[in-house]
N, C-alpha and C positions, 0 to 999 in steps of 0.2 A: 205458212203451214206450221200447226205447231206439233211441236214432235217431242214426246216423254216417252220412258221406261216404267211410269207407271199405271193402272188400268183402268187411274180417271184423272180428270185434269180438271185443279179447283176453278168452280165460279162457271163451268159451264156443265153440261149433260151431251152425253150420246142420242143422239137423235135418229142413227141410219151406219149400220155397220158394211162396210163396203167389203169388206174380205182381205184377205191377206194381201201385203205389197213388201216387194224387197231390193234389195239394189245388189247388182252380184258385180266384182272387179277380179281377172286373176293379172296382174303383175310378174315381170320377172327383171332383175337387176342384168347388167351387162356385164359383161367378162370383168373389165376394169374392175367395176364396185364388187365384185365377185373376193377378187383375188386384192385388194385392199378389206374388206370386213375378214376373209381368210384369216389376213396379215396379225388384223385387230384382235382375233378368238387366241391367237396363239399367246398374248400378253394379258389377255383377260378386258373389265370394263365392257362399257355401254359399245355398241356395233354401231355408229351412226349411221352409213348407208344403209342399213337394215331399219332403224326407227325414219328416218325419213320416209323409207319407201311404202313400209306399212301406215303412217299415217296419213299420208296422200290416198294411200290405196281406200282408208276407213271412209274419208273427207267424199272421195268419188261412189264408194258403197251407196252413204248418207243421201248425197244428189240425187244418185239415180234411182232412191228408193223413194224419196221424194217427187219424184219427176213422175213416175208409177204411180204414188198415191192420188197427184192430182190427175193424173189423165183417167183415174177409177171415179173421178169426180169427189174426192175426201178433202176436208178441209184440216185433218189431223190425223195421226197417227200415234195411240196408244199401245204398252208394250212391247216398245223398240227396244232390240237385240241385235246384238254383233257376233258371228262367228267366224272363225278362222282355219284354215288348214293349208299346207302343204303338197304341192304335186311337185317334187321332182326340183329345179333351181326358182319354180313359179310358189308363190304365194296368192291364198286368193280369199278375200273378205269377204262376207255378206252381213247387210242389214237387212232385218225383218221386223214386221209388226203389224199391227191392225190397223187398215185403214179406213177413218169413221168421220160422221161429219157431224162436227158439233155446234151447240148454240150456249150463245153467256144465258145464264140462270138469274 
């Protein structure tokens, strides 16, 4: 599968645009990584429990928006995007983008 952020990919052409595909995760840390990243904010620096969890969380987005793309039958995905927000101690990711099936040129 191949998967860009932009809205063509050299060496081949669009041939069949499948529709929108996205992969959605919402994540939340446990009490422990809670009150250790706490610990961390109060001294400043990078959160590690927090970059860990949000990149697992991007990594599982990616997957499952891939897993969508091929079950729409796409062999790519043009104009991949990540968006992020907040509910409460959950974080939750989404990838999106056009899933299209391409051929080398």
């Amino acid at each position: 599968m191949i998967v860009v952020t932009t809205e063509n990919i050299p060496g081949y052409r669009v041939v069949e645009v499948k529709g929108t595909t996205f992969g959605l995760i919402v994540r939340a840390r446990g009490i422990g990584g809670d009150i250790m990243a706490g610990l961390r904010s109060l001294v400043g620096g990078e959160i590690k429990e927090y970059t860990v969890l949000l990149e697992d969380a991007r990594k599982q987005a990616l997957d499952r928006m891939i897993k969508n793309a091929t079950a729409m039958g796409a062999n790519a995905v043009v104009m991949c995007r990540y968006d992020s927000g907040n509910m409460g101690n959950m974080g939750e990711v989404v990838a999106y983008g056009t899933a299209v099936v391409v051929e080398q040129v």
